[in-house]
Wavefront OBJ file of the C-alpha trace (Angstrom):
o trace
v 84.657 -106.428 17.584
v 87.107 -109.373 15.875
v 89.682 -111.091 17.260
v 90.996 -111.247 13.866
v 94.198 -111.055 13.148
v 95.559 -112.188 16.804
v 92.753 -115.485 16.376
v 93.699 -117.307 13.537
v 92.125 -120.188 13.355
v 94.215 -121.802 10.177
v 96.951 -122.046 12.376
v 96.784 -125.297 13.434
v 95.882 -126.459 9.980
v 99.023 -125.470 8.286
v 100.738 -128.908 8.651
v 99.828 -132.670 8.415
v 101.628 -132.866 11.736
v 99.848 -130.091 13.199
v 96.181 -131.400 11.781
v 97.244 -134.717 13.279
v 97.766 -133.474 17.168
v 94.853 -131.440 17.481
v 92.434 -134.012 15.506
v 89.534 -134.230 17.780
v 87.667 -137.704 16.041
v 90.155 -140.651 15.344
v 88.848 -143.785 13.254
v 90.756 -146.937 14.935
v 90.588 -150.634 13.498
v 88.869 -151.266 17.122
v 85.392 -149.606 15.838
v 85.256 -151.931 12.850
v 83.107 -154.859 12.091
v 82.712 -156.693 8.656
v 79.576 -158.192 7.688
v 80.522 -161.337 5.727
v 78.001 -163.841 3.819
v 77.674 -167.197 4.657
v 76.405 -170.038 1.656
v 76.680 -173.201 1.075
v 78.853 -175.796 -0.632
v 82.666 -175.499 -0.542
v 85.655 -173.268 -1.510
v 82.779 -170.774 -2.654
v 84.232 -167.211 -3.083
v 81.110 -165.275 -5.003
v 81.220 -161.567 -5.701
v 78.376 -159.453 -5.489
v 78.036 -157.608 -8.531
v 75.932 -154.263 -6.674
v 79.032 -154.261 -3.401
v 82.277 -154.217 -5.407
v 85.025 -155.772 -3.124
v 81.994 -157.843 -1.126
v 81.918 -161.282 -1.746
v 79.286 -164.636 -0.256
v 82.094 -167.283 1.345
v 81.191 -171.009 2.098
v 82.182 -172.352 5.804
v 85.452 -172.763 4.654
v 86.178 -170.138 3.014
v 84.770 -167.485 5.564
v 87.321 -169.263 7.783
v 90.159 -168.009 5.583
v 88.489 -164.889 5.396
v 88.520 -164.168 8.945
v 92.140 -165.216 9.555
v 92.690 -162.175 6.983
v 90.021 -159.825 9.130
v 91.954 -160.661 12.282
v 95.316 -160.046 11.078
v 93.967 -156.727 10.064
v 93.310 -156.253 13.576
v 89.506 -155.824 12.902
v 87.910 -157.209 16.486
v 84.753 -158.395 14.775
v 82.775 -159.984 12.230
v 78.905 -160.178 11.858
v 77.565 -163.139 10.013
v 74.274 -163.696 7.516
v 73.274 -166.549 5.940
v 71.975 -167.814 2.777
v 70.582 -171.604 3.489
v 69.538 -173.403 0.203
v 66.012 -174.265 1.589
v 63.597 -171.836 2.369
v 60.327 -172.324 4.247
v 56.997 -170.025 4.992
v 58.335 -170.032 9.159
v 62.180 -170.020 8.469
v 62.666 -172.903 9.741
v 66.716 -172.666 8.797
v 67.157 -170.125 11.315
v 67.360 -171.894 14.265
v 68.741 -175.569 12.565
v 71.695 -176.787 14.636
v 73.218 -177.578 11.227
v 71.857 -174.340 9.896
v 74.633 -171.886 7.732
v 74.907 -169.407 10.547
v 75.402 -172.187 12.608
v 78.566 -174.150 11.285
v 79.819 -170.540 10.245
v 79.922 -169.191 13.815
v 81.599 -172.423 15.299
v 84.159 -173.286 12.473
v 85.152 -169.451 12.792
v 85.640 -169.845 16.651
v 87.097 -173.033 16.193
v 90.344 -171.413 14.061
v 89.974 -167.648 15.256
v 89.596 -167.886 19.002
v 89.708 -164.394 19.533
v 87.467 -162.979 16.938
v 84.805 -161.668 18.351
v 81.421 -163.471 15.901
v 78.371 -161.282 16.397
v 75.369 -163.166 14.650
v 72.088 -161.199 12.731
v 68.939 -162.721 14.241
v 66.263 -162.936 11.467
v 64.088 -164.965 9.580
v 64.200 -162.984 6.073
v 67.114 -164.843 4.403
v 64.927 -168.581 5.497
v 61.924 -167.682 4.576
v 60.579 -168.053 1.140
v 58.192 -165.008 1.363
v 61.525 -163.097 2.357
v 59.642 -160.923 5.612
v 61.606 -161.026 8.880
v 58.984 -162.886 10.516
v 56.155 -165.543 10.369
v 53.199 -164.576 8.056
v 49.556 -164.848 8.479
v 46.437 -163.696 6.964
v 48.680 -161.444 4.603
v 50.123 -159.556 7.779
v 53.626 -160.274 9.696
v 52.698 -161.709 13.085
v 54.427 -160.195 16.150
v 54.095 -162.469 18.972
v 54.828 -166.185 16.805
v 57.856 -164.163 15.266
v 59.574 -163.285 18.762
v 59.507 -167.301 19.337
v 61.141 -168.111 16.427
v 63.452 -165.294 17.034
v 64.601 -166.243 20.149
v 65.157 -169.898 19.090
v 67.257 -168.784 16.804
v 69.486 -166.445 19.082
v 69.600 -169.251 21.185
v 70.570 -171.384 18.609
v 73.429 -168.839 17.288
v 75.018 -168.961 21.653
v 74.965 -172.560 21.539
v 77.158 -172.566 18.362
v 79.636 -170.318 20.135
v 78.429 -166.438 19.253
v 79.815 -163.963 21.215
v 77.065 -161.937 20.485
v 73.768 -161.996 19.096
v 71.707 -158.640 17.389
v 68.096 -158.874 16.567
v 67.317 -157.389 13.363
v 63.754 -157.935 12.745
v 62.145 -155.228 14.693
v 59.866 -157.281 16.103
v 58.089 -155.950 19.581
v 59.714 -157.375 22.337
v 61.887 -159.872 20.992
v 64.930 -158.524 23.042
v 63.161 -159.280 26.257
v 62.482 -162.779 24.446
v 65.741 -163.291 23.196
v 67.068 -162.200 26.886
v 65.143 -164.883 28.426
v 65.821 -167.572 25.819
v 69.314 -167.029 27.005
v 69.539 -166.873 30.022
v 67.304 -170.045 30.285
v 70.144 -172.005 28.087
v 72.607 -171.177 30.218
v 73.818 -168.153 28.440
v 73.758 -165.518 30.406
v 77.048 -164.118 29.471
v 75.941 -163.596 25.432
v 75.316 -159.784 24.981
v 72.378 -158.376 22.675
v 73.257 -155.781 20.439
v 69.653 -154.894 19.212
v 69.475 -153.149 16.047
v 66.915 -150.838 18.083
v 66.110 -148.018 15.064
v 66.138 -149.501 12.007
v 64.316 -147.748 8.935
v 62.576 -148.932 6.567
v 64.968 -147.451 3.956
v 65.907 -147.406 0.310
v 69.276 -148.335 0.840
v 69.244 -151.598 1.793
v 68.761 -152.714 -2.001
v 72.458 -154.521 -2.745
v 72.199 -156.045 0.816
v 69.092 -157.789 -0.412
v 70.764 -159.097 -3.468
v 73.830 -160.668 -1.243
v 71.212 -161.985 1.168
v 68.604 -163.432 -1.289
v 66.147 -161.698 1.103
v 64.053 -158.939 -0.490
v 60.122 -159.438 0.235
v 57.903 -161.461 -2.246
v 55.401 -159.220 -1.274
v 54.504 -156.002 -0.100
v 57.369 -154.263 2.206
v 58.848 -154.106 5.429
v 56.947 -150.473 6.717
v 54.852 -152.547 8.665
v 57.792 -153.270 11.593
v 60.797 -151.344 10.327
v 60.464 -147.763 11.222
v 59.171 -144.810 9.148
v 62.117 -142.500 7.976
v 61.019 -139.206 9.335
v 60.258 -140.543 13.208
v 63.292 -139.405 15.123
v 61.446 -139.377 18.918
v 59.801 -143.020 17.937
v 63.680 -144.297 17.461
v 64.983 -142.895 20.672
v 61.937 -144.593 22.237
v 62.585 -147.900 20.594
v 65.401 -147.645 21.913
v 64.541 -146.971 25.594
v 62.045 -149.702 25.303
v 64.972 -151.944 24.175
v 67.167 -151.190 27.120
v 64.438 -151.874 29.168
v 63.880 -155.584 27.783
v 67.347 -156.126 28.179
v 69.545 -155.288 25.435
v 73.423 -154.747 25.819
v 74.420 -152.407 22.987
v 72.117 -150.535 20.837
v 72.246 -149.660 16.315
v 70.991 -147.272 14.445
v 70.762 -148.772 10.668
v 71.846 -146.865 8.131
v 74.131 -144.723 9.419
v 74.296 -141.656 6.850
v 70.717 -140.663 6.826
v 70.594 -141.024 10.755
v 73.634 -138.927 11.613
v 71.182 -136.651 13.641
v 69.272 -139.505 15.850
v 72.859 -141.317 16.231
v 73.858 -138.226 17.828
v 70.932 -137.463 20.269
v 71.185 -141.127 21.229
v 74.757 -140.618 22.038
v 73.364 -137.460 24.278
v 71.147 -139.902 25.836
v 72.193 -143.001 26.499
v 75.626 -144.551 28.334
v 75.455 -147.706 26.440
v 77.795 -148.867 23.673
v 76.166 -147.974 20.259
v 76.613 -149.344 17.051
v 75.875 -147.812 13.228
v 75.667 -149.973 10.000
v 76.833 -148.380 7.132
v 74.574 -150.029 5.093
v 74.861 -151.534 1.882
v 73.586 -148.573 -0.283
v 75.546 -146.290 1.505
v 78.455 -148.665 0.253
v 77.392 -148.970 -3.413
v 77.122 -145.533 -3.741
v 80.825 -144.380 -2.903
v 81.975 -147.075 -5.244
v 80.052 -146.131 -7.774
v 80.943 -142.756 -8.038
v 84.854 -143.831 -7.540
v 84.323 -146.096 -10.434
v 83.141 -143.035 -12.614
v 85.825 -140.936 -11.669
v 83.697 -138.398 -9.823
v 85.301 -138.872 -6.186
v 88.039 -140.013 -4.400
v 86.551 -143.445 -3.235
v 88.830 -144.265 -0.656
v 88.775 -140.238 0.902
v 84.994 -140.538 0.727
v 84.851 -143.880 2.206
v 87.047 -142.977 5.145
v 85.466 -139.250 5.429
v 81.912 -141.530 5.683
v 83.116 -143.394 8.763
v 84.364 -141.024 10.119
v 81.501 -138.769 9.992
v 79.717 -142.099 12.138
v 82.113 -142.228 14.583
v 81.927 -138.289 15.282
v 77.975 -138.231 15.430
v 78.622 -140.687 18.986
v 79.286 -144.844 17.366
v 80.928 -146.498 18.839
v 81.098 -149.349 16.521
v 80.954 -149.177 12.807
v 78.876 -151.906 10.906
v 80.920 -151.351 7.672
v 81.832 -153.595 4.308
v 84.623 -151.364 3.805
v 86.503 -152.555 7.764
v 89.032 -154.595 5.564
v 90.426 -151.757 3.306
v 89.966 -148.685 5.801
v 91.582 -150.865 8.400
v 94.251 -151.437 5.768
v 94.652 -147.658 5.916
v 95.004 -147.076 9.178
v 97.894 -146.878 11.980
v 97.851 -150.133 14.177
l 1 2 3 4 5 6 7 8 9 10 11 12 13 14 15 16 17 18 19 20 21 22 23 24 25 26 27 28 29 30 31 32 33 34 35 36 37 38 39 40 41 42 43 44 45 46 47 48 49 50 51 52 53 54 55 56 57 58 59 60 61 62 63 64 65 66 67 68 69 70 71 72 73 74 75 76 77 78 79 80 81 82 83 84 85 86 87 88 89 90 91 92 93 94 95 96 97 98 99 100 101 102 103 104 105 106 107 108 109 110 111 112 113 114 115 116 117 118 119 120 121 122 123 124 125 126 127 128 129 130 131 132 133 134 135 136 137 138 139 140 141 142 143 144 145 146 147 148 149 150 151 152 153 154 155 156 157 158 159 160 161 162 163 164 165 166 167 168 169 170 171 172 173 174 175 176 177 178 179 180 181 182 183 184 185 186 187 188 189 190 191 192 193 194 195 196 197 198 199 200 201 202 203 204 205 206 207 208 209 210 211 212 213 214 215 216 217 218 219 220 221 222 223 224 225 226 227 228 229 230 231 232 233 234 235 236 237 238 239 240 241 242 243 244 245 246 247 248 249 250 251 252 253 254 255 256 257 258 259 260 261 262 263 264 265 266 267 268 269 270 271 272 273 274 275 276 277 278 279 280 281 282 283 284 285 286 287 288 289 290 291 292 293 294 295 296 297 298 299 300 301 302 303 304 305 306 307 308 309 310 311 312 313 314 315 316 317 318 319 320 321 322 323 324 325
């Protein structure tokens, strides 16, 4: 039997009005943050040619940028940088002078209440581009998670409100935890990017970030595509060591693991629409086969209803433009 005609399920669908009240998944400007690219020199304002609308700031211009992100109402902003001087251990990374470094305190220094996460890695310092210290051919674990947590410590002392490990290192959260709390910083959260892929998307992001290996690839640490179990366990492991807030990066190919780890865990948790992800809607808008700004919205908000509860996204500034305060 049908319930058909007395259940009619277009009903509520008949009317803008109606589609709003009964909307289930809302995209707010609170779930935003905008990764923004730190270089150096002065009034720098670069575009990158594969992220249309994504440009690399100096200090001061970043500044100026985040003035505009916070009177968008976007809550947060997630810095990389680009240092002009690379090194084999990334020694940049952790510089009190380093980009990252003046970035994070100029930006608290004008925009008090912006909250400045910070990406903890050694790929854009080194000059062999891997996230951590190389030996023998191979990425070390153990002499990586020191320089990692120098650095996170490093990013606190410059006034980050948070820091997020991106390196996939083994146990650099627990390192990074202690490095922290040892300085005095016990209040600095860790949002660990806890199942991170080793993915084909990430291709534009490695143009911004001068960061792409000079050899081989990152399968080695970042995690193999197809392992959903071995992600949820990454990230119990990381919740273990300490971390705050957990990421799945990208978001689009992960919909299903962002959703079990929703299921699973009562922690905040982040996805990073990634840069790929990015290119592609603009790409497609630029050839007239999509609506780039539906598609762009329709992306986040297919995040946000698979369980994040932050959105990594270089889009924050324009869908936040979109949206009701």
């Amino acid at each position: 039997m049908t319930s058909f005609p007395i259940t009619r399920m277009r009903r509520l669908r008949r009317t803008e009005t109606l589609r709003r009240m009964v909307r289930e998944t809302r995209l707010s400007r609170d779930d935003l943050v905008l990764p923004l690219f730190v270089v150096e020199g002065s009034g720098v304002r670069e575009p990158v040619a594969s992220m249309p609308g994504v440009s690399r700031f100096s200090v001061d211009t970043v500044v100026s940028e985040a003035k505009e992100v916070r009177d968008l109402g976007i809550p947060a902003v997630i810095l990389f940088g680009i240092p002009e001087a690379k090194d084999a251990r990334g020694s940049g990374a952790d510089a009190g002078d380093g980009i990252v470094q003046r970035a994070a305190e100029a930006v608290k220094s004008a925009e008090p209440d912006l909250c400045v996460v910070t990406d903890v890695c050694l790929c854009e310092y080194t000059d062999h581009g891997h996230c951590g210290i190389v030996e023998g051919g191979d990425v070390v674990n153990d002499a990586s998670v020191e320089r990692l947590a120098a650095t996170a410590l490093s990013h606190a002392r410059a006034g980050a409100d948070v820091v997020a490990p991106s390196d996939m290192m083994d146990g650099r959260v627990a390192a990074i935890r202690a490095a922290l709390d040892g300085g005095g910083f016990e209040h600095v959260p860790v949002l660990s990017y806890a199942a991170k892929f080793a993915s084909a998307y990430y291709g534009p992001f490695r143009d911004a970030a001068e960061s792409a290996p000079q050899f081989g690839d990152r399968r080695s640490y970042q995690m193999d595509p197809p392992n959903a179990r071995e992600a949820l366990r990454e990230m119990r492991l990381d919740l273990a060591e300490g971390a705050d807030a957990l990421m799945v990066k990208p978001a689009l190919p992960y919909l299903d693991l962002l959703s079990r780890a929703r299921a699973e865990f009562d922690v905040p948790l982040a996805a990073y629409q990634v840069s790929g992800e990015y290119a592609m809607i603009h790409a497609a808008a630029e050839r007239g086969w999509i609506d780039g700004e539906r598609a762009m919205e329709e992306a986040l908000v297919g995040i946000k209803r698979a369980g994040a509860d932050l959105i990594l996204t270089y889009a924050a500034k324009q869908i936040a433009a979109r949206l009701a305060p």
